[in-house]
N, C-alpha and C positions, 0 to 999 in steps of 0.2 A: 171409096167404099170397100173396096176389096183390099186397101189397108189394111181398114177397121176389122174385117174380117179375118185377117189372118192373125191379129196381134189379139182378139180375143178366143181363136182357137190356141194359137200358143199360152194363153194365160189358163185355158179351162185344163189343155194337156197337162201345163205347170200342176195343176190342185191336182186334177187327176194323176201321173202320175205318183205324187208325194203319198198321194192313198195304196199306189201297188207296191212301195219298196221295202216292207218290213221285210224280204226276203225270199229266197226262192223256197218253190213247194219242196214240202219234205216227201219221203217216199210214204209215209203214212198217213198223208192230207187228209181230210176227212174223219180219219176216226179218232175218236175220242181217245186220249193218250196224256201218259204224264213228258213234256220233254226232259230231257238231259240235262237240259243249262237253262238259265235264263238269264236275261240282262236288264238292262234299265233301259225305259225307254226316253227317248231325245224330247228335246224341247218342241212343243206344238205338237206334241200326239193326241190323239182325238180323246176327248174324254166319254166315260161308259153312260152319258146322257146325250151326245153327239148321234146325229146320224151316221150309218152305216155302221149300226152296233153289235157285237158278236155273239150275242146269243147265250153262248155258254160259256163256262170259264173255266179250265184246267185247273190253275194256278194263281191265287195272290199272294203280291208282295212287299212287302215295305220296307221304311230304314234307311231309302237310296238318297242322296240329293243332299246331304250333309244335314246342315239344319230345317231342309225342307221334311219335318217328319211326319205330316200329317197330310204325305200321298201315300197314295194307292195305286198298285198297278195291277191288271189283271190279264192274263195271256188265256188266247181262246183255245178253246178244247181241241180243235181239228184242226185248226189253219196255224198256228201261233203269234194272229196279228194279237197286239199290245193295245191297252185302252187304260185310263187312266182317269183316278178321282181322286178329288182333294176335299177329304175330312174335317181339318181347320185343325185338329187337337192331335199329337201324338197317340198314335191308335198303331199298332201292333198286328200285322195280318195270324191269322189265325189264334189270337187269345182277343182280341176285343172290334173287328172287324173281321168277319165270318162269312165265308164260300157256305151258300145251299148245299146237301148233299147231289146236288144233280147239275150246282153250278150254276144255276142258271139267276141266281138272286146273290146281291153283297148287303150282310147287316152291319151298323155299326152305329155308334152311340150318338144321338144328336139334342141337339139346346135351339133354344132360341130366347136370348135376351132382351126381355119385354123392358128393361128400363128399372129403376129402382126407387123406392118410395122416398119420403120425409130423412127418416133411418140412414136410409143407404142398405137400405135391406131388400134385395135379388128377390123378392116372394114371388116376383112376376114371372120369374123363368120359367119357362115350360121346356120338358126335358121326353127322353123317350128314344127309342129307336128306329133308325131308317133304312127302310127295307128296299134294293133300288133293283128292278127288273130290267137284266142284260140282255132282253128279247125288244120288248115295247118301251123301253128307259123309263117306265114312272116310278113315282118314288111315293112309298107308303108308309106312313110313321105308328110305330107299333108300342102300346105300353106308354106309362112306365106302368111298375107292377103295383103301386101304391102312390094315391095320390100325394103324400108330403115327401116327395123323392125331388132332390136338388140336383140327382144326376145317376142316368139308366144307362147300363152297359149289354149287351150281348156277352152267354156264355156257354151259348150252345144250341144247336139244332135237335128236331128230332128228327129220325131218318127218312119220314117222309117230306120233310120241310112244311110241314102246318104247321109246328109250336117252336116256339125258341123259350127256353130258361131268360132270364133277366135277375141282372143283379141292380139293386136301387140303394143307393146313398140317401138316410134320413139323419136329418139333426136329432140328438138327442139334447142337447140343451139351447135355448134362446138366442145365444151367442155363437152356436154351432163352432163348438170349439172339441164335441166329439160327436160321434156318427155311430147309427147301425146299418149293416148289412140287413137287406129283405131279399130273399132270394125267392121268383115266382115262375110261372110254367102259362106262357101267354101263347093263346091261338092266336095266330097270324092272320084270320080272316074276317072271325069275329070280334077279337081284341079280348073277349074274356080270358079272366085270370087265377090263379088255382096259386096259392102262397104255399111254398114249399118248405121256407126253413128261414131263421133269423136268428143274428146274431150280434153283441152289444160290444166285441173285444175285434179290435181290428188284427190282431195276432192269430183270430178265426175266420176271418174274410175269405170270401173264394179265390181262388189264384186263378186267373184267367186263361185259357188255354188247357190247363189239369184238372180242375176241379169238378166239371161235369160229364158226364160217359154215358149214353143209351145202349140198349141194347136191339139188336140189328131187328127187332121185331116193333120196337118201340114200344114195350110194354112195362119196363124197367129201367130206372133211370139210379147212376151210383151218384151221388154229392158228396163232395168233399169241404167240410170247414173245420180248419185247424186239425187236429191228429184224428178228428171222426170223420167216418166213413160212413157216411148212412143210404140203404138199397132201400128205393121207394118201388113198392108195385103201383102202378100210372093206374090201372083195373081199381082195385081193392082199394087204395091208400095203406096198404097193408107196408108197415117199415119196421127196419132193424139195422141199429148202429155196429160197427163193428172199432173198436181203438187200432191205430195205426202205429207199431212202434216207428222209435226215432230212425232217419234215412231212408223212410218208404214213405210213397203218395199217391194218390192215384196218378196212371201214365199219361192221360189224356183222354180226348174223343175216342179214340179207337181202343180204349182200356178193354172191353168187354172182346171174346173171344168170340167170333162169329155164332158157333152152336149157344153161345148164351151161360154156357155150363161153368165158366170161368172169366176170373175178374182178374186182371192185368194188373200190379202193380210196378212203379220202377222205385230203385233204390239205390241210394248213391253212397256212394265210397270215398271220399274227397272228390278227387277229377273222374272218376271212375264211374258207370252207371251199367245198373243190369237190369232188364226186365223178368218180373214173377207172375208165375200164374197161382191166383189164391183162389179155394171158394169162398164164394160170394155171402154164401152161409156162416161160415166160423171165420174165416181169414186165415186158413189156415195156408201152406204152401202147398200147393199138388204138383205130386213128383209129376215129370216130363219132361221133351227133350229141351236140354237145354239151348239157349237165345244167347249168343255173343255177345261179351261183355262191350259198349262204346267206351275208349278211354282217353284222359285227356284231353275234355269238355267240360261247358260252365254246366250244361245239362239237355237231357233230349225230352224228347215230347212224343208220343207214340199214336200218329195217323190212322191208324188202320191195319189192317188186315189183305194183303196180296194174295189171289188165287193158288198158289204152291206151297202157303200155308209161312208166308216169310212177313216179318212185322216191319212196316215202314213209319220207320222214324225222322222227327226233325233233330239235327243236331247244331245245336250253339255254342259255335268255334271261340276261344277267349281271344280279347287284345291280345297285348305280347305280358300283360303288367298285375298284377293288382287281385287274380283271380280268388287267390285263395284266404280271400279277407272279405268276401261277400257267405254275407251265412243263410241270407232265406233264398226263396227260390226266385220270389218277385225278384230279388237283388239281380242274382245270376243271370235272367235274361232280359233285364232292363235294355236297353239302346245303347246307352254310353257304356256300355261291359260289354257288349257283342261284337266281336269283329266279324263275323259273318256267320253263314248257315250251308246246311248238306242238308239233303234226302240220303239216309242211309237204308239198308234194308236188312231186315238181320234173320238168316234163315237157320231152319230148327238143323242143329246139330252141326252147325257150322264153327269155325273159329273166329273169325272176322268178320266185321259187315262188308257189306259190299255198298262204296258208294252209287247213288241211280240219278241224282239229277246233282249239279254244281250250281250255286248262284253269282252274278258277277260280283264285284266289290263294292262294297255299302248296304249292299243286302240285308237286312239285319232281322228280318222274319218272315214265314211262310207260311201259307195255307195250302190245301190242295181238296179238292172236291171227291166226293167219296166214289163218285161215280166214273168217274178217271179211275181214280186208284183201282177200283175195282175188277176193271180191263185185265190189268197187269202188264198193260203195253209200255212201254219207253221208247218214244220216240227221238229221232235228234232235233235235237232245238235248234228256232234261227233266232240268232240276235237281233235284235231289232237296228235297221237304219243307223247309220251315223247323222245323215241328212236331218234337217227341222224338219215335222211330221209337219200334215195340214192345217193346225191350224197358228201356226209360223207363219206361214203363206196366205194366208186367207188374206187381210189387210192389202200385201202387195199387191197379190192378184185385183182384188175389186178397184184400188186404185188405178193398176190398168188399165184394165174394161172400161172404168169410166173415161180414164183418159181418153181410151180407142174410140171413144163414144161421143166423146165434145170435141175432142179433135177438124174431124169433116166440117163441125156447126162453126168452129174458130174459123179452119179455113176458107168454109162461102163467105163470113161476114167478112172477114178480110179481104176477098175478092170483088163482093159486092161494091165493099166503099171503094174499093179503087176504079172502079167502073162507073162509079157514079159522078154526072158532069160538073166540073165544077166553073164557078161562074166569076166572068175577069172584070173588073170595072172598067 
């Protein structure tokens, strides 16, 4: 008995420790922070529907694991433990699975295939977005924004996390051999839905990641389809397009300048990109201090807004090959064209950015939660574990336990029958 006892505290130590190794405390445990670096995490890390779940989420990531491209990893706000979800479909951490602004929710695009008629015609799928809480793990499917939608994307929050924008794939003909964009403005609590904008030319489609932008009050939202730019007041429905010349787009999420009073664009130069600040009203360029140009990149993405008044950018590092033969922007930061990504920060009046967080290798896109960013802390990052995370171990361990468990029961029977008399003729 005291065996059994000790070989199932070694097996519980086993699970337990594998749960404390991502790393030792950083000096800034606890508060919410962007780190430095991130890595991938090992085989058997706990997924963000496991117990012992992190709550909040600094950072996602994706792109790692070669053809595994439809994980997800997301690194907690305080601690830097890692958690991990698997999508099914190449999804892209911050253009088509999406950090809450608070972190504390991942949305991203979901299907479920009900099976196909007579035809061979998919009518049954049911499509829509999954909304999955990093606190209590449930998962809540949102949308689509119109019911003849074959497939709903995520492409934007609002800053209080009640609405997300959604983009919806409809057949335009019988054979579905072309498609319109519906793009819609869905509460996340009630499901109702508010149709923003559509579109019959996929060369106007929204670009995931750039295309939508709030404004930090949530009252104003900028969309971007094809060279128009159009500012909705969410209040009024009150809109006005404005034409975008060639090499300028909206920058991203964090396009809008904190006070509201300016609208971010970036503009690229071949390998070259620079962010503008326009009104929002004419488009026009408003003089100010100048933002460091990023150079020799497939293209950035511009996060947000850093308290010292310095814009944080995602930058997409090219392969070594091929860069300058992709001409849209979908192209540019596809998967197989990304050798990796930066956190850069580009401060007013400076020359250079400044890189703030590195990703390990494979990396190939990023999110980061608005409420991190906000801090303006940077913490140092732990890498996660070399070791297989817990649930690697799980298997072994129970097999154990069990073991330690029949064990004693094999031993008596076997001592039993030897003790039992037996009988001589």
């Amino acid at each position: 008995m005291r065996a059994t006892k000790t070989m199932i505290t070694v097996a519980l130590l086993v699970l337990g420790g594998s749960l404390l190794v991502p790393g030792s405390a950083s000096a800034t445990a606890g508060v919410e922070a962007l780190p430095d670096r991130v890595g991938t995490p090992p085989l058997g890390t706990l997924r963000i529907t496991d117990p012992f779940p992190i709550g909040a989420a600094a950072v996602a990531v994706s792109g790692f694991g070669g053809a595994d491209t439809g994980s997800v990893a997301v690194v907690d706000a305080a601690t830097g433990r890692y958690r991990v979800h698997r999508v099914g479909v190449t999804a892209p951490a911050g253009e088509v699975v999406l950090l809450s602004p608070d972190g504390t929710r991942l949305a991203h695009q979901w299907s479920d295939e009900q099976g196909t008629d007579e035809q061979g015609s998919d009518d049954r799928r049911r499509t829509g977005v999954a909304v999955i809480d990093l606190g209590d793990r449930s998962v809540q499917t949102v949308g689509p924004g119109t019911s003849d939608s074959v497939l709903t994307r995520p492409l934007g929050w609002s800053p209080d996390g009640s609405r997300l924008v959604l983009v919806d794939s409809v057949p335009r003909t019988p054979d579905r051999a072309a498609y319109r964009a519906v793009v819609s403005l869905v509460d996340v609590a009630s499901g109702s839905v508010r149709e923003l904008a559509t579109t019959d030319d996929d060369a106007t489609a929204p670009v995931p990641g750039y295309s939508v932008a709030f404004t930090v009050d949530g009252r104003r939202l900028a969309l971007q389809l094809g060279t128009e730019l159009t500012i909705v007041d969410l209040a009024t429905d009150r809109r006005h397009t404005l034409d975008l010349p060639a090499g300028r787009t909206l920058a991203g999420k964090g396009a809008w300048q904190p006070d509201g009073g300016r609208l971010t664009l970036v503009e690229q130069d071949g390998d070259d990109w620079r962010l503008i600040g326009v009104d929002p009203a004419t488009g026009a360029e408003v003089p100010g201090q100048r933002l460091p140009a990023v150079t020799d990149m497939l293209a950035v993405r511009l996060l947000g807004w850093q308290p010292d008044g310095a814009a944080l950018v995602v930058a997409y590092q090219p392969e070594s090959t091929g860069r300058s033969s992709y001409q849209s922007l979908g192209q540019r930061i596809s998967y197989g064209h990304v050798g990796g990504v930066q956190l850069m920060s580009l401060a007013p009046g400076g020359t250079t950015p400044t890189v703030r967080m590195t990703a390990a290798d494979g990396v190939r896109a990023i999110d980061v939660a608005d409420r991190a960013l906000a801090t303006g802390v940077i913490r140092p990052g732990q890498d996660p574990s070399r070791w297989p995370g817990p649930r690697f171990w799980l298997w072994p361990v129970v097999g154990l336990v069990v073991a330690a468990l029949l064990l004693p029961v094999a031993y008596r029977a076997v001592g039993v029958r030897r003790r039992l008399p037996t009988d001589h003729p």
